[in-house]
SERO-4910 file (N, C-alpha, C, O; in steps of 0.05 Angstrom, whole numbers):
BEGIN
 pado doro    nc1    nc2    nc3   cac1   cac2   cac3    cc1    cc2    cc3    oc1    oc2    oc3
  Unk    A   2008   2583   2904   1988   2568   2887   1963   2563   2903   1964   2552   2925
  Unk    A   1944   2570   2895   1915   2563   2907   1911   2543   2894   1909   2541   2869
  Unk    A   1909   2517   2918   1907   2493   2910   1873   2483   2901   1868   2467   2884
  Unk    A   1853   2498   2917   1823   2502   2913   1824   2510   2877   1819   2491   2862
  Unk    A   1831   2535   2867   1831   2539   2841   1840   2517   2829   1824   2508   2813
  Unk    A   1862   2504   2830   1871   2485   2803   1849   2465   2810   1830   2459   2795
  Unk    A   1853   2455   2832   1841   2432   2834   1805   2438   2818   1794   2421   2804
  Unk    A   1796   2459   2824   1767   2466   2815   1771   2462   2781   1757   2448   2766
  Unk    A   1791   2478   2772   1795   2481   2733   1794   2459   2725   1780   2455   2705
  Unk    A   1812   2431   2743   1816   2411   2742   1785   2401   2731   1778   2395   2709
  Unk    A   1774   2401   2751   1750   2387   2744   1728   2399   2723   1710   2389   2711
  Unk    A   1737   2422   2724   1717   2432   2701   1719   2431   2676   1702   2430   2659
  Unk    A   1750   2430   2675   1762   2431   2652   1758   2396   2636   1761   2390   2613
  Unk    A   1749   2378   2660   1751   2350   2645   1713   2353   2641   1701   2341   2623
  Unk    A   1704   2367   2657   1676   2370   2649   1668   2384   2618   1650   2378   2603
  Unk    A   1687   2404   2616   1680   2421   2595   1690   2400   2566   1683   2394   2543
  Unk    A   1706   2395   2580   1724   2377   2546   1700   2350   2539   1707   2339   2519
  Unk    A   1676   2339   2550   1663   2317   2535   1652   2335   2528   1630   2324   2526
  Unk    A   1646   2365   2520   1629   2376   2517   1644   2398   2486   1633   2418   2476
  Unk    A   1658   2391   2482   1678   2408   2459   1663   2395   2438   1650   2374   2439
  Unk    A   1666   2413   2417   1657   2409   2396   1674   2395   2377   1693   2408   2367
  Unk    A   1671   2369   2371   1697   2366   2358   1683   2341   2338   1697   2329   2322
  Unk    A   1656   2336   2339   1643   2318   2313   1648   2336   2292   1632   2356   2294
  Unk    A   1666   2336   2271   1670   2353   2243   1661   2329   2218   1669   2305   2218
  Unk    A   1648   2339   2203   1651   2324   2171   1655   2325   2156   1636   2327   2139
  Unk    A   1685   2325   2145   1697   2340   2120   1684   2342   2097   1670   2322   2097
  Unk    A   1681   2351   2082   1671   2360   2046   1696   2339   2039   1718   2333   2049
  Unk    A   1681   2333   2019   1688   2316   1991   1721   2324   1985   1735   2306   1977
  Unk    A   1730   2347   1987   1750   2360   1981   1775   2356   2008   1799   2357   2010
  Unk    A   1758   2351   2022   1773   2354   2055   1782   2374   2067   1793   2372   2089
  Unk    A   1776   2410   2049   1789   2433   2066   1764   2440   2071   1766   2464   2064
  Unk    A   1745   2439   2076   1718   2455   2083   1703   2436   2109   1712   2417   2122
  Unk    A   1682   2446   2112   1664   2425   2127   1645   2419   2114   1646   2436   2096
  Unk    A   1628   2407   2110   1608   2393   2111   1578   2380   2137   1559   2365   2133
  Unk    A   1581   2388   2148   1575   2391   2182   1590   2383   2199   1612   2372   2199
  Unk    A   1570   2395   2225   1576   2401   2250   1601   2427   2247   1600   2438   2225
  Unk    A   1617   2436   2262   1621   2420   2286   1598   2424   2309   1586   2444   2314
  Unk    A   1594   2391   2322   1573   2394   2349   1595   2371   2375   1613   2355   2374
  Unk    A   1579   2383   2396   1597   2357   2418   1578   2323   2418   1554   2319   2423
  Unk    A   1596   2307   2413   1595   2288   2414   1607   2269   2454   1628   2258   2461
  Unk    A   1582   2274   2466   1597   2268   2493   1595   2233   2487   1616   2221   2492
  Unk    A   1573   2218   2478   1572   2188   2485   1601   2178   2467   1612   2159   2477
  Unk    A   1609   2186   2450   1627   2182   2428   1660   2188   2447   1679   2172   2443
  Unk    A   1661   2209   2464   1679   2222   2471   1690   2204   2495   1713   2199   2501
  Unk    A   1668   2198   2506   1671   2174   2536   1682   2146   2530   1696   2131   2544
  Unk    A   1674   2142   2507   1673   2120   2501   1703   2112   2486   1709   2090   2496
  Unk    A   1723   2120   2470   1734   2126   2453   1759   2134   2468   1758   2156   2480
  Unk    A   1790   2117   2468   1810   2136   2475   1821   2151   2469   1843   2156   2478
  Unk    A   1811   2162   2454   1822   2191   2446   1807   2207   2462   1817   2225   2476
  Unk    A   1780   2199   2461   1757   2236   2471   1776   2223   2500   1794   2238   2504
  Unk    A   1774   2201   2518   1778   2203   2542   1808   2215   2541   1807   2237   2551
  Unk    A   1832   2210   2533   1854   2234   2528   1849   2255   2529   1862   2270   2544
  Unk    A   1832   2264   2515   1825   2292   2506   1814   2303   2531   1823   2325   2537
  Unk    A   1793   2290   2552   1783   2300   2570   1810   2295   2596   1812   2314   2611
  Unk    A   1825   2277   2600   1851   2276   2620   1874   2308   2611   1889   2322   2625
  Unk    A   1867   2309   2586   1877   2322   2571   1884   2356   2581   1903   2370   2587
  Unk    A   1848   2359   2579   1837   2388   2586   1841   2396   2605   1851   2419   2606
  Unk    A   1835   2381   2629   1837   2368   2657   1857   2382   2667   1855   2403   2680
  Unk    A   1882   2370   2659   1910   2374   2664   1915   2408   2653   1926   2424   2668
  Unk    A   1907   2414   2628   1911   2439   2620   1907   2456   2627   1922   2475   2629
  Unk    A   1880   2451   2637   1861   2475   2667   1867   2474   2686   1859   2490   2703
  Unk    A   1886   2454   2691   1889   2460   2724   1928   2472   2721   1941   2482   2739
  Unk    A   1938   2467   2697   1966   2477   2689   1962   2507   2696   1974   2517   2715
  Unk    A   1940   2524   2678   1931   2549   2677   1930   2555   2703   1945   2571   2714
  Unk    A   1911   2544   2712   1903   2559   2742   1929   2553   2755   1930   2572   2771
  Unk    A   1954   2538   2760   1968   2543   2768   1990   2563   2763   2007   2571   2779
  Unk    A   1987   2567   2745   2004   2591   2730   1996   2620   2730   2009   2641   2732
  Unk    A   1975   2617   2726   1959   2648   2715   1955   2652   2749   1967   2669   2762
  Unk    A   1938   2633   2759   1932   2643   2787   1901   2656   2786   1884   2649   2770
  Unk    A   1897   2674   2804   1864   2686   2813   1868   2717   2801   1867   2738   2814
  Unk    A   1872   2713   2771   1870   2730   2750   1850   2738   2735   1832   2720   2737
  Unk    A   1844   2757   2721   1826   2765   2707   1838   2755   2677   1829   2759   2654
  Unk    A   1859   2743   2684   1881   2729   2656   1869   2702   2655   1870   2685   2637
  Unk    A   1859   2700   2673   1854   2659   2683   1824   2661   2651   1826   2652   2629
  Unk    A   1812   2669   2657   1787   2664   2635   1791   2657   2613   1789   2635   2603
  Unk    A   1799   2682   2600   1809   2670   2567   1834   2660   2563   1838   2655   2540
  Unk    A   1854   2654   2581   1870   2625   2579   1852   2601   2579   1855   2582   2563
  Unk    A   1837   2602   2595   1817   2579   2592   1805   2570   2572   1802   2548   2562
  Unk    A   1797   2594   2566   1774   2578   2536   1796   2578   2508   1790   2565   2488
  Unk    A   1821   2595   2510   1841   2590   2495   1842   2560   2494   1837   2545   2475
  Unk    A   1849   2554   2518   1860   2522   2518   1843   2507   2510   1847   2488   2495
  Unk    A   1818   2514   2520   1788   2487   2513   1789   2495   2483   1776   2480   2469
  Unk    A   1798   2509   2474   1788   2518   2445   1806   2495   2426   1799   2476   2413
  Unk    A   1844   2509   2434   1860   2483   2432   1857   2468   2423   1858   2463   2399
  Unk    A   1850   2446   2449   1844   2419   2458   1822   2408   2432   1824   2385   2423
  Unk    A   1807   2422   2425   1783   2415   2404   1794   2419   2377   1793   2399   2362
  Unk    A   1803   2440   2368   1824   2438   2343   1844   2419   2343   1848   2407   2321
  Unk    A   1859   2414   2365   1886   2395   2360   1861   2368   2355   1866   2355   2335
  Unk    A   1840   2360   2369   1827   2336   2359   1828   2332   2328   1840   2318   2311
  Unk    A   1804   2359   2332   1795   2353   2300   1811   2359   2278   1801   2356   2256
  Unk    A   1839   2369   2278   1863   2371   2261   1874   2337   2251   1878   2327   2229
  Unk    A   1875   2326   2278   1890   2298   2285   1866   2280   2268   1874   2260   2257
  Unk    A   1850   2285   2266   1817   2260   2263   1809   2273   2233   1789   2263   2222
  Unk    A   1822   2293   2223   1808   2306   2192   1826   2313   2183   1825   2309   2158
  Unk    A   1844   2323   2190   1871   2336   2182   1853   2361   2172   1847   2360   2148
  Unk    A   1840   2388   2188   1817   2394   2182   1814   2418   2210   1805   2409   2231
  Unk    A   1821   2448   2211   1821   2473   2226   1799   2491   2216   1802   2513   2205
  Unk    A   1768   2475   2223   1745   2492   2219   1753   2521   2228   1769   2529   2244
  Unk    A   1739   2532   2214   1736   2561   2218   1711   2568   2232   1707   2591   2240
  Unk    A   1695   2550   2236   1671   2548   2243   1682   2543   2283   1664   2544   2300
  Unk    A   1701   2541   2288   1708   2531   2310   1720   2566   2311   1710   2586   2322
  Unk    A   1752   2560   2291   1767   2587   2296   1764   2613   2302   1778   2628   2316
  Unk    A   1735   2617   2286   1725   2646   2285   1718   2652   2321   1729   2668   2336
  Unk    A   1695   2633   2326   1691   2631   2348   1702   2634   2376   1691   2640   2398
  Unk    A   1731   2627   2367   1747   2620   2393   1768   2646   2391   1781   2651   2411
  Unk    A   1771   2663   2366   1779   2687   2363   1763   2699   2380   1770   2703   2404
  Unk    A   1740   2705   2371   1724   2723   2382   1720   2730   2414   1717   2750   2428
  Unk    A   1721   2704   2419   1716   2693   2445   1742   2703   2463   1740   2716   2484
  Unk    A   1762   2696   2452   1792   2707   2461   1796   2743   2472   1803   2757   2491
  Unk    A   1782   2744   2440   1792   2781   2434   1772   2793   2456   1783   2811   2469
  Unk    A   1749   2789   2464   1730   2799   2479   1733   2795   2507   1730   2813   2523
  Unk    A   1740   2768   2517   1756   2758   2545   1789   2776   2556   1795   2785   2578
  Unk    A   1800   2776   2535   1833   2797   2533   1821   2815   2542   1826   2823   2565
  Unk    A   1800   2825   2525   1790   2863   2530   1777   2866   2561   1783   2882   2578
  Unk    A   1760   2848   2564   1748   2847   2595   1772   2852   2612   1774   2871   2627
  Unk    A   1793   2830   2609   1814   2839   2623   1826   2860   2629   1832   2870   2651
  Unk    A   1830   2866   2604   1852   2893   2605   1833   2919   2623   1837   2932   2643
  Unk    A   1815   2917   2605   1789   2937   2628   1789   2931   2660   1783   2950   2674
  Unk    A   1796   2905   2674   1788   2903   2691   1820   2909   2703   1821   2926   2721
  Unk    A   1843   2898   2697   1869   2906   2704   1872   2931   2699   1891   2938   2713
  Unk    A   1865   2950   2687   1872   2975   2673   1896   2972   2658   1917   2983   2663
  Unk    A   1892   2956   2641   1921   2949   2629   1924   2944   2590   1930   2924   2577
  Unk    A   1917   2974   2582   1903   2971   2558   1935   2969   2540   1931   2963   2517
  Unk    A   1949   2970   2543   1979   2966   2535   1977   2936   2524   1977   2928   2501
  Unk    A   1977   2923   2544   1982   2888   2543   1951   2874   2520   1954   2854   2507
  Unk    A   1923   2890   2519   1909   2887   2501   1922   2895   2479   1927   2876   2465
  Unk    A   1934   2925   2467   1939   2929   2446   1961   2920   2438   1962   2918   2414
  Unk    A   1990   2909   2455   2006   2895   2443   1994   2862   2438   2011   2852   2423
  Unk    A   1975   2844   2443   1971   2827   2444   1954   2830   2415   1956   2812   2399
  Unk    A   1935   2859   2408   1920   2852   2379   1939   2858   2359   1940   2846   2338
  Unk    A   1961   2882   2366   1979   2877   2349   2000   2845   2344   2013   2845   2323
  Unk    A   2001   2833   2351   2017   2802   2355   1998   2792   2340   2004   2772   2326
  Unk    A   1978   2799   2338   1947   2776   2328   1958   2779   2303   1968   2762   2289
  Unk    A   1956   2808   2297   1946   2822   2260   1975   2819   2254   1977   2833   2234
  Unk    A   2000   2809   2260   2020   2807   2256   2021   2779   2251   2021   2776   2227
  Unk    A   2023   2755   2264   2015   2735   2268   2007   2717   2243   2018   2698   2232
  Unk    A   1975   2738   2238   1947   2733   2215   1963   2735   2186   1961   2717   2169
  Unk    A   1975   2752   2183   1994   2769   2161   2015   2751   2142   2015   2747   2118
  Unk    A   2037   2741   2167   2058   2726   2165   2046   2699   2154   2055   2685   2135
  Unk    A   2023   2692   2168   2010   2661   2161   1999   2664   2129   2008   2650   2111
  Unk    A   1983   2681   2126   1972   2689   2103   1994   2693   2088   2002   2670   2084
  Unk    A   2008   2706   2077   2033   2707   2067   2040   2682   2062   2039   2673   2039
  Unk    A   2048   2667   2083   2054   2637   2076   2036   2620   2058   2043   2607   2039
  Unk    A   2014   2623   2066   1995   2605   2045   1990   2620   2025   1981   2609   2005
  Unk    A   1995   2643   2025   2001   2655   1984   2012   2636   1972   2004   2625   1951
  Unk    A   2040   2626   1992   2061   2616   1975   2059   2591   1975   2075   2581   1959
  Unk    A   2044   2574   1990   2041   2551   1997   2015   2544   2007   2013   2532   2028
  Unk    A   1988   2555   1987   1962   2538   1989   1961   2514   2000   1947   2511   2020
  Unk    A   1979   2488   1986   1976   2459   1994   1989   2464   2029   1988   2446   2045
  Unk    A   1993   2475   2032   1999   2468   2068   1990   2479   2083   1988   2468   2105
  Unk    A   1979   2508   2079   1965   2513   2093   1939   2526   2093   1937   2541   2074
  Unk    A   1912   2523   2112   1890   2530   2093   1891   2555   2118   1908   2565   2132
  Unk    A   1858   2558   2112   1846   2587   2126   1841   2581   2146   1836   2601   2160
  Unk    A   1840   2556   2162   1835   2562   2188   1870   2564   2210   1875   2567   2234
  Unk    A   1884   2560   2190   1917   2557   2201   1917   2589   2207   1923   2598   2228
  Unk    A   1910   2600   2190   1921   2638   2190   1904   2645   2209   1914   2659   2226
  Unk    A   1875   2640   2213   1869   2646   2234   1868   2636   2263   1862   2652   2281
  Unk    A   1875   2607   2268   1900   2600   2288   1916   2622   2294   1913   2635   2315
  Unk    A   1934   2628   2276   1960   2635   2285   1953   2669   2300   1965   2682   2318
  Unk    A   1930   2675   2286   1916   2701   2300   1910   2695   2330   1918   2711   2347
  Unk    A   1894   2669   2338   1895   2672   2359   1913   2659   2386   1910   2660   2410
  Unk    A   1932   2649   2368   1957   2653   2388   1979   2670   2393   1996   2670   2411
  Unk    A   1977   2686   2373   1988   2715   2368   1977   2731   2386   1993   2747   2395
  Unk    A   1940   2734   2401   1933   2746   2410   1945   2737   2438   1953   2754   2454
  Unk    A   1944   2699   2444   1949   2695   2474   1976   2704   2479   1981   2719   2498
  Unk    A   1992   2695   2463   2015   2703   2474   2026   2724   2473   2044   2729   2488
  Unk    A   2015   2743   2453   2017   2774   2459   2011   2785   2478   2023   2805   2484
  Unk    A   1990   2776   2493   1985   2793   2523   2003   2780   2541   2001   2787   2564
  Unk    A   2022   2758   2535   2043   2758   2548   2065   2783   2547   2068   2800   2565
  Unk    A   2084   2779   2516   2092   2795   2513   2099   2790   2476   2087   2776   2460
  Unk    A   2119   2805   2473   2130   2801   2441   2145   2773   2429   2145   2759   2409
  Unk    A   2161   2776   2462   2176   2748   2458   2170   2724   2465   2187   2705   2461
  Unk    A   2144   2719   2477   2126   2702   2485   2114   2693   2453   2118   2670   2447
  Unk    A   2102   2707   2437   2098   2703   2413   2119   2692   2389   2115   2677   2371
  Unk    A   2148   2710   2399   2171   2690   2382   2177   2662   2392   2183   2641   2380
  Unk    A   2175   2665   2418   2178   2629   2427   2167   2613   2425   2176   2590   2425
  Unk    A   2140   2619   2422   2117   2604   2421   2119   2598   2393   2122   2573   2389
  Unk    A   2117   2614   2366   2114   2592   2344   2145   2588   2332   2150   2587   2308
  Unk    A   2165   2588   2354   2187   2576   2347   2184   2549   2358   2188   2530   2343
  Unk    A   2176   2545   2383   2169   2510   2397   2154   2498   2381   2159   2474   2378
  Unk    A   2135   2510   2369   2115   2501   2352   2133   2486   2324   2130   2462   2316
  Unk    A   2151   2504   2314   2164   2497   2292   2182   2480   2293   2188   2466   2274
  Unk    A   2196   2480   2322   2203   2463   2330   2197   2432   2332   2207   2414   2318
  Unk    A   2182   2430   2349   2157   2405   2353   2148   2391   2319   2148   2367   2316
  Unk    A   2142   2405   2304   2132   2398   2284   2151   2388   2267   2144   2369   2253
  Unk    A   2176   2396   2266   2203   2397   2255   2218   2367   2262   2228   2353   2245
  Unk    A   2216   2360   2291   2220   2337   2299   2203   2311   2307   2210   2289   2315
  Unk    A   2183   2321   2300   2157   2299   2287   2162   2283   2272   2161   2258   2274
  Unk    A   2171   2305   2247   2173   2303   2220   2201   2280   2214   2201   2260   2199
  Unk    A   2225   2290   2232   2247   2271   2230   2244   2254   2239   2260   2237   2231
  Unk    A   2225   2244   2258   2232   2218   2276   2202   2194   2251   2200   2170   2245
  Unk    A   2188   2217   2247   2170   2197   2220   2176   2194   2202   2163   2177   2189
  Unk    A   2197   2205   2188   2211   2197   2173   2229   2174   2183   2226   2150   2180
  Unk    A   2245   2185   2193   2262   2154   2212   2248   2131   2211   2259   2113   2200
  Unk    A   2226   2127   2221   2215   2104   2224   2193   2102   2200   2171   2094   2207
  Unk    A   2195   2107   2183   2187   2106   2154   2158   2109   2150   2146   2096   2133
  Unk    A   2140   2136   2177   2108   2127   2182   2109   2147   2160   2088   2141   2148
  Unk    A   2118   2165   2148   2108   2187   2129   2133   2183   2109   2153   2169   2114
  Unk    A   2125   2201   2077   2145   2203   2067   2152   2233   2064   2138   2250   2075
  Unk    A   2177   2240   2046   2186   2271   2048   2166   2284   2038   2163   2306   2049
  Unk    A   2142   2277   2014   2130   2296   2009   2102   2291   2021   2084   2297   2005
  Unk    A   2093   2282   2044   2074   2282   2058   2065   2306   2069   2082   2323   2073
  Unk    A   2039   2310   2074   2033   2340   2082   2024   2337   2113   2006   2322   2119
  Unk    A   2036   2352   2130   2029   2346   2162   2016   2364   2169   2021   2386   2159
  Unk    A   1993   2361   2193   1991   2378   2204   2007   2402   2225   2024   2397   2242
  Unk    A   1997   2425   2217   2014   2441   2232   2001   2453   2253   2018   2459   2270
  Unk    A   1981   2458   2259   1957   2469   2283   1969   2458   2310   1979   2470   2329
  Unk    A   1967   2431   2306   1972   2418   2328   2003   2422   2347   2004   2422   2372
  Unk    A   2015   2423   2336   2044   2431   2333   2048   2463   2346   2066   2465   2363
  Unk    A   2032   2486   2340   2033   2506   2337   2024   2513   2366   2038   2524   2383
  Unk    A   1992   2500   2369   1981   2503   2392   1998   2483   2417   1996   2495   2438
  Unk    A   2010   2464   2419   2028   2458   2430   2050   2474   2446   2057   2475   2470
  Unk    A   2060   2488   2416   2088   2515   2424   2076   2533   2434   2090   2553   2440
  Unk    A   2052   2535   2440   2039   2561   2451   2035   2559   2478   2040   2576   2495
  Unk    A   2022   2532   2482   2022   2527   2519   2043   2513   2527   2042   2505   2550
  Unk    A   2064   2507   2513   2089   2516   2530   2098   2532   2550   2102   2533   2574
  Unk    A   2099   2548   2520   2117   2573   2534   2095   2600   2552   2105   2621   2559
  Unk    A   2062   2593   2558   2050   2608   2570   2052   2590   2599   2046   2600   2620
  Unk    A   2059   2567   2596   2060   2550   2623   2080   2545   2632   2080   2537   2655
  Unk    A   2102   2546   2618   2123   2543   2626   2147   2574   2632   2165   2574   2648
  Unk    A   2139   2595   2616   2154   2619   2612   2141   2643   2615   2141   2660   2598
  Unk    A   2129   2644   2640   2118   2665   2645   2124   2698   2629   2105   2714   2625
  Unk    A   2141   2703   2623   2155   2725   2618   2152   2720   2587   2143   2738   2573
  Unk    A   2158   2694   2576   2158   2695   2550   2184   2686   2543   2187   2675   2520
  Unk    A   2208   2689   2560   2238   2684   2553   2230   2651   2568   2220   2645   2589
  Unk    A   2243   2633   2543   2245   2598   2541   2268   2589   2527   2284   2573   2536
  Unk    A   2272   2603   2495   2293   2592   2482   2311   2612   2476   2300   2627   2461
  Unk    A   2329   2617   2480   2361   2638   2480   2361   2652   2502   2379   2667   2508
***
């Protein structure tokens, strides 16, 4: 472990997080925006959540850099995570997965992966990772055919770009990952029920949950093998 790297992500990563974009203003309807998203730093300092959010990042960046290491992998884990960190906000504070964020942080992903793979010579782990994406995109979409009320458009394209991270893991890095996710969300769900904070037909967020099962198992399961 290069203790110089974490410790550096460390700090950048709490630098970069007052700087996330995460002021959103839902539309009237609550699935759209209405403005922003922009970064809100005086709001973010001030507020225990943004300061969470920035201990948050902190910890995430310097998780990465311990894991990934002095990779050409280390980058777009990074902005994966900062990307994260700003959706799981604004999911939690709107119940609300701009696309205006998502598109961005796709893009941002798919072009960082590719640098990689160019620079590893390792165009295998790019093309199994965009296949995981468009697989991923598919399955989600599919779901909200069948189930509009739960999930909108920025969920399907989520699930694209954790399909992409954990695809350049591997295949089964991508089944573990939105099995923890389903997991996590699954036992949310029972313990708020238990304690009577939601009822059965309440609608939860799932982003948060999802992106959760994802840096798990990229921080914890190198390989991708976590559950069986």
């Amino acid at each position: 472990m290069n203790a110089a790297l974490v410790a550096g992500c460390g700090v950048a990563g709490a630098a970069a997080a007052v700087w996330l974009p995460v002021d959103v203003v839902a539309s009237d309807d609550g699935r759209t925006v209405a403005d922003g998203p922009r970064p809100m730093p005086g709001t973010v300092l001030h507020q225990w959540w943004g300061r969470a959010m920035v201990v948050g990042t902190a910890a995430l960046w310097a998780g990465l850099a311990a894991r990934v290491g002095t990779s050409w992998d280390l980058p777009p884990y990074l902005v994966v995570g900062a990307g994260l960190v700003a959706l799981t906000v604004v999911d939690l504070r709107q119940r609300l997965l701009p696309r205006r964020i998502v598109w961005p942080l796709a893009l941002a992903a798919l072009a960082l992966f590719g640098l990689a793979a160019g620079l590893n010579h390792d165009g295998d782990a790019l093309v199994r990772a965009v296949l995981c994406a468009a697989g991923a995109y598919a399955v989600f979409f599919v779901l909200r055919l069948v189930n509009p009320a739960a999930l909108g458009g920025g969920d399907v394209t989520l699930a694209a770009v954790l399909g992409l991270a954990l695809g350049w893991r591997s295949v089964e890095a991508v089944l573990n990952g939105f099995a923890v996710g389903v997991l996590l969300a699954a036992g949310f769900a029972l313990v708020a029920l238990a304690a009577r904070r939601v009822r059965a037909d309440t609608a939860l967020s799932y982003g948060p949950f999802l992106a959760a099962g994802a840096m798990v198992v990229i921080l914890a399961a190198p390989s991708g093998r976590l559950l069986g």
